[in-house]
N, C-alpha and C positions, 0 to 999 in steps of 0.2 A: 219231248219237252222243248220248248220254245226258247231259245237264247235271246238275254237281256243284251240288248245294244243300245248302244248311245254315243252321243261325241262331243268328244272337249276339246276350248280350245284354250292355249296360253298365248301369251306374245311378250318379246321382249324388244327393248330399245338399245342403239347405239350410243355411245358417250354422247354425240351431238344434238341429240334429243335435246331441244330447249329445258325438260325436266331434270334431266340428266347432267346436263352442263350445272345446273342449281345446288345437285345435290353433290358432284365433286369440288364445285366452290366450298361447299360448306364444311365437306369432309378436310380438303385440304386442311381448313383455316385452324379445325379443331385437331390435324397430323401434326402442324408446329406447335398449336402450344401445347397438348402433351408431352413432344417430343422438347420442348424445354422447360416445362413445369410440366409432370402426371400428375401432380395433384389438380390441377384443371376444373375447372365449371367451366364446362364451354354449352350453350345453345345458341349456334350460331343459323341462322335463316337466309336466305337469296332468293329474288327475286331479278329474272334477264329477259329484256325486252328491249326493242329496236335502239340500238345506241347506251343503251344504259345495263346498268348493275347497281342493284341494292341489296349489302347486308344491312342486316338489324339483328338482336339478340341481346343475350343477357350475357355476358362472360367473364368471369371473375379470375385471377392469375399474377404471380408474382412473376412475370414476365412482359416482355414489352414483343408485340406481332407487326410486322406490317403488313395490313390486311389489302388493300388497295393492290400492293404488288403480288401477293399471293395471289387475288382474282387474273390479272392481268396472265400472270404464267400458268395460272389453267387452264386458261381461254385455249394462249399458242398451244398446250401440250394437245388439247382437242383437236384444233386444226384450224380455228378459227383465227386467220390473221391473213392480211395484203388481200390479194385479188381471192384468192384460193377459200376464204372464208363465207361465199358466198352472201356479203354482205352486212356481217357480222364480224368486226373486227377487235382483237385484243387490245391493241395499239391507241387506236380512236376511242373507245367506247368509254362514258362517263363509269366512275365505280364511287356511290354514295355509300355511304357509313352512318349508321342511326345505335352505338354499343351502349349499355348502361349493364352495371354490376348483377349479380344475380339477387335476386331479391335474400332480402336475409330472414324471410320468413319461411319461405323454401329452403335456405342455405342450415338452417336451425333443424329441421327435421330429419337433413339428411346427414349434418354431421356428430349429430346424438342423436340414434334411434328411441321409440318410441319405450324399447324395451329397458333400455338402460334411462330414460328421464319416470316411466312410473314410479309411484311411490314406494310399491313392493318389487324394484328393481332386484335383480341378482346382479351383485356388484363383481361377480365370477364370470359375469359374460367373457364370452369367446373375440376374438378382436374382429369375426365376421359380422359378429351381430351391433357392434357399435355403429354399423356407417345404415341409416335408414333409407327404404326406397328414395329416390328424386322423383317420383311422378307415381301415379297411380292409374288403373285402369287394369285390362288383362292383356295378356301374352300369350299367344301362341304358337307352336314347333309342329311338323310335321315330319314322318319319313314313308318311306313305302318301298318295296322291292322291284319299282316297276326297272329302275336303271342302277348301275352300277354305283354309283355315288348315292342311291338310293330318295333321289327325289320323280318326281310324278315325270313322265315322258315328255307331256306337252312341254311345257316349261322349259325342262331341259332339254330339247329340240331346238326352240326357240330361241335362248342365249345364245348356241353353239351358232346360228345362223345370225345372229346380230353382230359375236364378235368377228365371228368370219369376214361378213360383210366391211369392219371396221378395217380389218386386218389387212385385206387384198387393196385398201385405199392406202393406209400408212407404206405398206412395203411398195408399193407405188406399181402394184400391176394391173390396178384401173384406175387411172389418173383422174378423168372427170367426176368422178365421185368426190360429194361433197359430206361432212360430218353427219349429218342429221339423216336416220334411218331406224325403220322400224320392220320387226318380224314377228308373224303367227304363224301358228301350224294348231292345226285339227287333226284328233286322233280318232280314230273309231275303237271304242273299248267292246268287247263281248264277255259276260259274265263277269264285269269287273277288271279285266284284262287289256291290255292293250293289243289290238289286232292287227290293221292299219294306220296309214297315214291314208287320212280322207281329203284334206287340205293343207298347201304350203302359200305363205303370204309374205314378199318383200316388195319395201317402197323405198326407195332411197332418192335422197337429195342427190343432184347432178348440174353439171352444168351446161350451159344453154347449148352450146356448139361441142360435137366430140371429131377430132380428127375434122375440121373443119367442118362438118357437116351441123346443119342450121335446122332443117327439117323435121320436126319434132317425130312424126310419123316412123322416120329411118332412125333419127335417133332414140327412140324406145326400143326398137328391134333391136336397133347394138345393144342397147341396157339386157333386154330381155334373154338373149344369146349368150353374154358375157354372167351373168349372175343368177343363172341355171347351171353353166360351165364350172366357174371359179368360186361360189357358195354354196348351192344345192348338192350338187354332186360331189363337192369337195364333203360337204359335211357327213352324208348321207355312207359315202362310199364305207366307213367305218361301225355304221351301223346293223342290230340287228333287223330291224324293220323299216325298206324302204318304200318310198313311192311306186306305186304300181302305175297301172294302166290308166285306173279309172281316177289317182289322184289329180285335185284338180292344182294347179300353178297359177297365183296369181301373181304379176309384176310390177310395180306402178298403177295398180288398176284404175285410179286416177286421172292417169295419160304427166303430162309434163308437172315436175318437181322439181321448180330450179330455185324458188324462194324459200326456204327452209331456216329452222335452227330457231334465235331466238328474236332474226330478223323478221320470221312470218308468223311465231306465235311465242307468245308470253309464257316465260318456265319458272314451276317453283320446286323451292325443296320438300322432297315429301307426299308429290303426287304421285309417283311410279311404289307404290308401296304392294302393291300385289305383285308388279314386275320383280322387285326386291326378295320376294319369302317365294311362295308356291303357284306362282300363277292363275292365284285363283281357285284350286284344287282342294285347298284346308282354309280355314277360316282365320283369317288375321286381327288382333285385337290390339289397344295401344295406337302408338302414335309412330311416326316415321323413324327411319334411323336416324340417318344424316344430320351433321352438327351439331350431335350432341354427346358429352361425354361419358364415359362408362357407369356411372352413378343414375343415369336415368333407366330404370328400369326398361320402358319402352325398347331400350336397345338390349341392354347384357341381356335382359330375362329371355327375350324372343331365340337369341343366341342359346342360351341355358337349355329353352325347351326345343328346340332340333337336335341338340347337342343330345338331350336326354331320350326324346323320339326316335333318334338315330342307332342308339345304341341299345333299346329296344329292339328295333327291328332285324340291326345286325344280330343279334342274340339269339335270333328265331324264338322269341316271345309273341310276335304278329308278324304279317304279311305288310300290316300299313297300321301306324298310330299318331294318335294326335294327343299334347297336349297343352293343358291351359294351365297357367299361373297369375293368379291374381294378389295386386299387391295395393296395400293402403300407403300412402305414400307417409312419408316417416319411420315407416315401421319397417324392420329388418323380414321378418322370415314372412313368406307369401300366407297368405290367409286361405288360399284354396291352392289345391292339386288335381287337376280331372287328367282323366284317363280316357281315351274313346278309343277303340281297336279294331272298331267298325264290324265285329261280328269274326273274326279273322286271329284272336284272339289266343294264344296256347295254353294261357287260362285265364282267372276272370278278369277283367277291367280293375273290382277292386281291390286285387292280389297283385295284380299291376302296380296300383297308385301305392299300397304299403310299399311293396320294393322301391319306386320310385323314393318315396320318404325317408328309406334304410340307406339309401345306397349316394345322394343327389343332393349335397348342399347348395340351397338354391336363394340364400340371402344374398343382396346385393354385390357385399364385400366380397363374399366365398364367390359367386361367380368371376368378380376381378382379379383375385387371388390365382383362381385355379388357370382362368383363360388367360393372365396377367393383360388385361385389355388396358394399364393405363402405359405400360411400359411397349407396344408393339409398335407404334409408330419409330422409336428412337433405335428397336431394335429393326428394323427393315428402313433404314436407308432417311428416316424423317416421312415417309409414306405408305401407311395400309389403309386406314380408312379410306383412303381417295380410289383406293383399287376396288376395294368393295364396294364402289356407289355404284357402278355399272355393271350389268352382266348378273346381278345378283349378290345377297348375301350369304346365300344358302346353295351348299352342294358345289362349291366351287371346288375344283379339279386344275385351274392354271397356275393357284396360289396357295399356298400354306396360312389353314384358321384353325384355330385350337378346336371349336364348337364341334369341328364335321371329323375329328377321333372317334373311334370305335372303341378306346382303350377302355372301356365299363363292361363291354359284350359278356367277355370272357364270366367275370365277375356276377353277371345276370344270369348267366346258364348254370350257375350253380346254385343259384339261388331257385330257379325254375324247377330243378332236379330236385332241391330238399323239400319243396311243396309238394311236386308231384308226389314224393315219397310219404309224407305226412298226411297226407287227404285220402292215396288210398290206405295206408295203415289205419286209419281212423273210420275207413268206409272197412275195408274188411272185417273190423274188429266189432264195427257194429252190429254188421250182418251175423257176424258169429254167435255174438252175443243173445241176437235177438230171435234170433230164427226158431226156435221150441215160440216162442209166444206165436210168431209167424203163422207157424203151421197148424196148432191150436186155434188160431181165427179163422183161416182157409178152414179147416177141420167143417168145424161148425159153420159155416154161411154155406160150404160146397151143399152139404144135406139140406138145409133149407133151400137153395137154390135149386139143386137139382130137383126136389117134392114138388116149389113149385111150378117149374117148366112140366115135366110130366101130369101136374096132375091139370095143367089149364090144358094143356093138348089135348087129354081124355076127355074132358068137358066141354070145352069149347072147339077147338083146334084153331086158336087166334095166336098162337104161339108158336114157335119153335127150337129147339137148340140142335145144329148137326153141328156131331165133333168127329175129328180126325182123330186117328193116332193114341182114342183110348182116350183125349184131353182133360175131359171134366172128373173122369174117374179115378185118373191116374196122377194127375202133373203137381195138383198139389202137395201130396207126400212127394212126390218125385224129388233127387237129388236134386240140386240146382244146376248141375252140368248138362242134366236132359230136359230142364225145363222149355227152353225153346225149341226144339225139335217137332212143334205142334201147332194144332191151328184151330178157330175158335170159329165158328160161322155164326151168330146172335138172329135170328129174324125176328119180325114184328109185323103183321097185320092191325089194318087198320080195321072199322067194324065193317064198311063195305067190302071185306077182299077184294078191292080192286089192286090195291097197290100192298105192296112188300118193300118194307125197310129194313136193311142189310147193315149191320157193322162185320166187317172182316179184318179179322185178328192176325198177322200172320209175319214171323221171325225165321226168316232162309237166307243162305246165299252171304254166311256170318256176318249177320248186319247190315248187309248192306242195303236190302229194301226198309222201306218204310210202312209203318202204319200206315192204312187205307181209312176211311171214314166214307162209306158209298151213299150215304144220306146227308147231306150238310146243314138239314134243318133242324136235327135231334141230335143231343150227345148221349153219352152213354146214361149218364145219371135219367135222364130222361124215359131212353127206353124199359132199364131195368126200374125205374118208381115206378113206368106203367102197369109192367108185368105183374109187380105187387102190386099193386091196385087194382087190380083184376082180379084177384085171384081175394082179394079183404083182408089181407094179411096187417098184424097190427102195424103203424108206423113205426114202433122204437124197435122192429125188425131190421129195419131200413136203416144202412149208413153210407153216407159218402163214400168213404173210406174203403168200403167195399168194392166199390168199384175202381177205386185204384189200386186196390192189392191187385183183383182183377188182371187189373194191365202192368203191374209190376211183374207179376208172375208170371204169363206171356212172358215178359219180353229184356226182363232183367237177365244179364247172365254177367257174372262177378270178373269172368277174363274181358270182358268190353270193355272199350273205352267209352262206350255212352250208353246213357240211359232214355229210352223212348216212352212219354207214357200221354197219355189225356185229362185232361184235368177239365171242368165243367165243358165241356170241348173243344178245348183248346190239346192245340200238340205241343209239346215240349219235350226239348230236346237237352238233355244236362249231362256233361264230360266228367266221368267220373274223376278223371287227372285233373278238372279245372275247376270246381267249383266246390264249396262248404252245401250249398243249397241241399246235395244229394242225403246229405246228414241232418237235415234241418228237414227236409220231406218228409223221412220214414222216423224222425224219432217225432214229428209233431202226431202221428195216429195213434190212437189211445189203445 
């Protein structure tokens, strides 16, 4: 069998990233005035380009900000100031101000929800349901087993060599390095797995002359020497899966990077928003994070649904889940829940999204509440949000975020337990129940089917059935513990016997082979309507259903965890621990 390969890639940016620099302006601005009013409307926007800074925004607040100076001290904490800033300087640079209040038509939806202003309100709401979305749109969360922190590899590859790169410039053990820098890597996946690292990509701002040398040529190879040494290797050395042979290293592949930041290109808030979640790996919906307060969905929910994917996957529910939360803006509880498990699932998707529903208060408020997002800025020093602009919001491992707890796991595995318990109680109990009807249908089609095989053989010989192991004679009455211990060979001639179509039936090796299908232009229903129709048999002879007891019988056996059967010829494949379907199959045949 052929292994599925493929290759992904993520990238992340340094705080100097002109994008980056935008969105910790914004962040900062919205860490003060939380951290002096939580009750806060903050949507605060940056835009930084050559010599200049523009906030704008809506931001409503019984407190007084100095916004101007707050730009100015994020600039220096980046690195952008004096010579060293590459042109872009904290000190010099314009910082323009455009603020007006948050609109009160917005401000009205979200501070009475939709639910408490209806006419048929419950005036008993809960006090999570009073505060209404601030924005509308969808959210969504991912997780996956690929890393420890449980986000996609590339990505997290990616951050860990952006902050690196930041890290060896602050602590001053590559001095020419300038703020502004960017990283990808490319993973080679097999089967959905992560294999190699197929490619590693850093570009980093620099200054013109290192150690006096001017030569762009000798000074790339310093670059290229030094940040292979002190980031690649640094990061990699901790890893399980590193660069081999054939991965390729790009560095600067540009050649000379000495204009950077928000001197060579225009940043805003809210462009690096795949850099921010999953690298591109799950689907992102809604709107940016950065400067905006807890109230707008776009941020707490996106939070919410990691928070809730996370703790999923920690739970060994899936290998990897996504999901979406979609909210009307005004309205408290989200209007939709999806589920996606991508096939990986330990039961169904939507045995999933109930538990998620049981277990996941995911209205505005209750997310504020639980994560307490208005109060963390005042509790960390007057600064989180600004820590979170960079590096990611998600899977972060340097700093403490309520979202990336696993504290729900425990709680999901018990819930997982009481399904799997319920589904097969409910599948055993049917089987037991039903099996005298069972074997009374097999009874009667077995002798019809058998008269007919033998007697077109006698007649014609365009037919055939060879069975193993006694099959067609015995396996119907047979207990159900030896019903698969057999095997089913169907032929079919066409009217030239030139050619023979083959279905082969066969359950060995407990489960672990699959049904064969040796013709893929006939399904079963097909060959067996032939046979009868060959033979003139009436049509209300004939039923579907026949042919899927057929292959229930084959290949059903009550200790498995799955069931294999055919359906118009189609495989399917249904866990008996994961799904209702298995009880909705066999009580739907009459």
């Amino acid at each position: 069998m052929t292994s599925k390969k493929f290759l992904f890639t993520s990238e992340s940016v340094t705080e100097g990233h002109p994008d980056k620099v935008c969105d910790q302006i914004s962040d900062a601005i919205l860490d003060e005035f939380l951290t002096k009013d939580p009750s806060s409307r903050v949507a605060a926007e940056t835009t930084a380009t050559t010599g200049m800074v523009l906030v704008c925004g809506e931001i409503t607040s019984n407190c007084y900000v100095d916004i101007p100076q707050i730009v100015r001290n994020t600039i220096k904490s980046i690195g952008y100031e004096g010579s060293s800033g590459g042109g872009f300087d904290a000190n010099t640079c314009a910082v323009l101000t455009s603020i007006d209040e948050q609109s009160c038509d917005i401000a009205g939806g979200v501070n009475k929800a939709y639910e408490t202003r209806s006419e048929n309100a419950d005036t008993s709401v809960s006090e999570t349901e009073n505060i209404g979305a601030g924005d509308q749109g969808i959210m969504f969360g991912y997780a996956c087993n690929e890393t420890p922190e449980l986000m996609p590899l590339p990505i997290s590859l990616a951050h860990k060599l952006s902050y690196r790169l930041a890290q060896v410039r602050k602590e001053g053990k590559l001095t020419y390095l300038r703020p502004d820098g960017k990283s990808q890597v490319t993973v080679e996946y097999v089967d959905g797995k992560p294999s190699r690292i197929d490619t590693i990509l850093l570009s980093t701002q620099h200054s013109a002359e290192i150690d006096g040398i001017s030569d762009n040529s000798k000074v790339q190879e310093i670059i290229n020497q030094d940040l292979r040494k002190y980031v690649i290797d640094y990061v990699f050395e901790t890893e399980m899966i590193k660069p081999d042979s054939e991965t390729k290293i790009l560095i600067n592949p540009s050649g000379r990077f000495v204009v950077g930041g928000p001197q060579g290109d225009t940043g805003l808030t809210g462009r690096k928003i795949i850099v921010d979640t999953y690298g591109g790996y799950s689907r992102h919906g809604g709107g940016a994070f950065s400067g905006k307060d807890p109230t707008k969905v776009d941020r707490s929910a996106a939070y919410a649904a990691r928070y809730v994917a996370k703790n999923i996957v920690a739970a060994g529910l899936a290998d990897k889940c996504e999901i979406e939360l979609a909210y009307a803006i005004g309205v408290a509880e989200p209007i939709s829940v999806f589920v996606d498990t991508f096939g990986t699932g330990k039961i169904s998707d939507d045995e999933i999204s109930d538990i998620v529903k049981s277990n996941f208060e995911l209205s505005p408020m209750a997310i504020i509440i639980q994560f307490d997002l208005r109060n963390l800025p005042a509790k960390n020093g007057g600064k989180f949000y600004q820590k979170l602009a960079s590096y990611g919001h998600m899977g972060r491992t340097d700093i403490s975020v309520p979202w990336e707890a696993t504290d729900k796991a425990e709680l999901l595995k018990k819930n997982i337990s009481s399904i799997k318990r319920l589904i097969f109680n409910k599948t055993q109990n049917f089987i037991s129940n039903s099996w005298s009807r069972f074997t009374k249908f097999f009874s009667y089609w077995k002798r019809k089917f058998l008269s007919l095989i033998v007697k077109e053989k006698k007649e014609k010989n365009e037919c055939e059935v060879v069975s193993q192991n006694n099959f067609i004679s015995n396996s119907f009455d047979a207990p159900r513990k030896h019903i698969i211990k057999n095997e089913l060979i169907l032929s079919f001639f066409n009217n030239n016997k030139e050619h023979k179509n083959e279905y082969f039936f066969s359950k060995e090796n407990n489960f672990n082979e699959e049904i064969s299908l040796l013709n893929k232009n006939e399904n079963i229903e097909n060959i067996v309507h032939k046979i009868i129709n060959i033979n003139q048999v009436k049509k209300n002879y004939y039923s579907p259903e026949f042919v899927n007891f057929i292959c229930l019988n084959i290949i059903c056996n009550p200790n498995s965890e799955f069931l294999l059967f055919y359906r118009n010829g189609i495989k399917i494949k249904l866990h008996l621990i994961s799904s209702y379907n298995l009880l909705y199959f066999l009580s739907s045949i009459k």
